[in-house]
C-alpha positions as semicolon CSV with decimal commas, in nm:
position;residue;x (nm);y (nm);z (nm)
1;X;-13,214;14,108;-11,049
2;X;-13,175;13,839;-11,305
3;X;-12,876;13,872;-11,514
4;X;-12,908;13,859;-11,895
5;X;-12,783;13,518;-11,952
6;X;-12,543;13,621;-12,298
7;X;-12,663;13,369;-12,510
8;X;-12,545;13,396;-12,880
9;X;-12,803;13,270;-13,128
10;X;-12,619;12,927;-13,111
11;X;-12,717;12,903;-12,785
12;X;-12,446;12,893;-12,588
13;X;-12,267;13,160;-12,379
14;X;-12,083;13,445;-12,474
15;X;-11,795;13,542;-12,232
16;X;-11,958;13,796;-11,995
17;X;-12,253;13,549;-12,010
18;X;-12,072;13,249;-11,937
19;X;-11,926;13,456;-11,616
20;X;-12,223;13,572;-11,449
21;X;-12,361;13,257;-11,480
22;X;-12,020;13,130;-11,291
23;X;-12,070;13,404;-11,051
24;X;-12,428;13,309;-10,976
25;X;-12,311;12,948;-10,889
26;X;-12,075;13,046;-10,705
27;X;-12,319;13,281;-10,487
28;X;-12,551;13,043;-10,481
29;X;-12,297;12,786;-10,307
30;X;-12,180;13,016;-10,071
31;X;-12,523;13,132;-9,978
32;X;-12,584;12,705;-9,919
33;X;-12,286;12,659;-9,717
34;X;-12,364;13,023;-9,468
35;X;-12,717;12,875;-9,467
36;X;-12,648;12,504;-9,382
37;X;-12,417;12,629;-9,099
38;X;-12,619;12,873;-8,962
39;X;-12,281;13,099;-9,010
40;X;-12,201;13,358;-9,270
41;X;-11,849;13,416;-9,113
42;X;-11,664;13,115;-9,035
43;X;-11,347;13,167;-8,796
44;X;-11,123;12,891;-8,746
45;X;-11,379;12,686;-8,625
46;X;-11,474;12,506;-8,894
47;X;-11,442;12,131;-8,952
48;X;-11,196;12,039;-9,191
49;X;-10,885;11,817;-9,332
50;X;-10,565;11,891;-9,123
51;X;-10,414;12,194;-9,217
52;X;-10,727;12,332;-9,446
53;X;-10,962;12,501;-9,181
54;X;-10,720;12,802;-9,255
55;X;-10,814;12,815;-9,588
56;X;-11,197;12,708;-9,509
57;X;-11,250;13,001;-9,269
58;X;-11,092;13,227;-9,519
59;X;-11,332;13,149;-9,770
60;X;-11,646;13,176;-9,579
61;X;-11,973;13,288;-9,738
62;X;-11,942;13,609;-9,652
63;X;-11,567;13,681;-9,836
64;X;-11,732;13,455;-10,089
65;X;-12,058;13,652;-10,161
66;X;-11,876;13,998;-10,148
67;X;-11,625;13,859;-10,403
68;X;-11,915;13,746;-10,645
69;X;-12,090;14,090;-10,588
70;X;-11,763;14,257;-10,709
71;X;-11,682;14,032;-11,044
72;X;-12,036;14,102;-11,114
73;X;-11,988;14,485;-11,117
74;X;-11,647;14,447;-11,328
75;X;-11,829;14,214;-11,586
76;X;-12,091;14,457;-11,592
77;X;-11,839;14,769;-11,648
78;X;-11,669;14,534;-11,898
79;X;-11,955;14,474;-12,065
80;X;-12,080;14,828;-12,069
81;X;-11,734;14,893;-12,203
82;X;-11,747;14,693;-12,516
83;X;-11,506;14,469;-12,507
84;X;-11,326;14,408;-12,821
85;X;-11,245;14,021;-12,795
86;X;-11,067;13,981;-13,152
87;X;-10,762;14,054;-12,891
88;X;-10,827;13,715;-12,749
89;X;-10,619;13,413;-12,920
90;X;-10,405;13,691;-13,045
91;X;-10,117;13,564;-12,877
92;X;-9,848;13,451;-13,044
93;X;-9,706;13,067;-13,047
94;X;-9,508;13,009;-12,766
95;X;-9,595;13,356;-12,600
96;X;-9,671;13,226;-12,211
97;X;-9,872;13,597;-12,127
98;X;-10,146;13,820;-12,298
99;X;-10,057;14,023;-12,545
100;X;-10,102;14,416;-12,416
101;X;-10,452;14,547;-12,436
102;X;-10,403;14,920;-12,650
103;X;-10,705;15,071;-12,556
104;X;-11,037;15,021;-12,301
105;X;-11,200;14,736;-12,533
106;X;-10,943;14,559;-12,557
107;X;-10,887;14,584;-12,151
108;X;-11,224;14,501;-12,085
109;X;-11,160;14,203;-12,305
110;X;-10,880;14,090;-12,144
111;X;-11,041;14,159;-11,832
112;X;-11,310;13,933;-11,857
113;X;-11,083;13,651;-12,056
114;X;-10,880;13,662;-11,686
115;X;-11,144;13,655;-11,466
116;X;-11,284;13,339;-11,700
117;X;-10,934;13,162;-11,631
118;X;-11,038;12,964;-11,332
119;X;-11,353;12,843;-11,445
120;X;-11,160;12,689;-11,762
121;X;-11,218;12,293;-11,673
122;X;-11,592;12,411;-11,727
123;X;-11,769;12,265;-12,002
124;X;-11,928;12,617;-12,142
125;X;-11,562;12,732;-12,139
126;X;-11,417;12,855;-12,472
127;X;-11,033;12,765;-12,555
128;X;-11,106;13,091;-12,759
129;X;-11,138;13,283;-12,460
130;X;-10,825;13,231;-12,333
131;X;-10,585;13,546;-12,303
């Protein structure tokens, strides 16, 4: 199932858009790495830096694709919840957290501004979005 790719008419992606299209990199990394390997679980048997394969083997393909299955279904509910984003950039100066989301739009706003946090260095990312 293809994922509507959120485009606004000036092309680029709106929030929930830019997401799934983050999501769907990120499965389709994951699904490289479990198929280059031969391995959708990794244990601590994976080669890596001294003191990463920890971290490696916890972030196998399979944690990996079942994490990207689940931010797709809370986009989606976001999305199906209309989220109000005027809450976004709301924050006042020198405020270091969101401000508090009053009802379900503005939750599913702020929802899908924190799940958009790690993918900030991207170039598609908004400053706009930010919570």
């Amino acid at each position: 199932m293809d994922a509507d790719p959120g485009l606004e008419p000036d092309l680029e992606p709106d929030l929930d858009g830019f997401l799934l299209a983050r999501i769907a990199e990120d499965q389709r990394l994951a699904a490289a790495a479990g198929q280059a390997t031969g391995r959708q679980s990794w244990d601590g048997d994976v080669t890596a830096p001294r003191g990463a394969a920890e971290h490696v083997a916890h972030h196998d393909p399979a944690r990996v694709l079942a994490e990207c299955a689940a931010k797709r279904r809370l986009v989606l509910a976001c999305r199906d919840a209309g989220p109000d984003l005027h809450l976004l950039g709301a924050r006042p100066a020198g405020l270091d957290f969101p401000v508090p989301p009053t009802d379900r739009h503005q939750l599913a706003a702020l929802t899908l501004a924190l799940l958009a946090l790690p993918y900030a260095a991207h170039p598609d990312y908004r400053p706009a979005w930010r919570p």
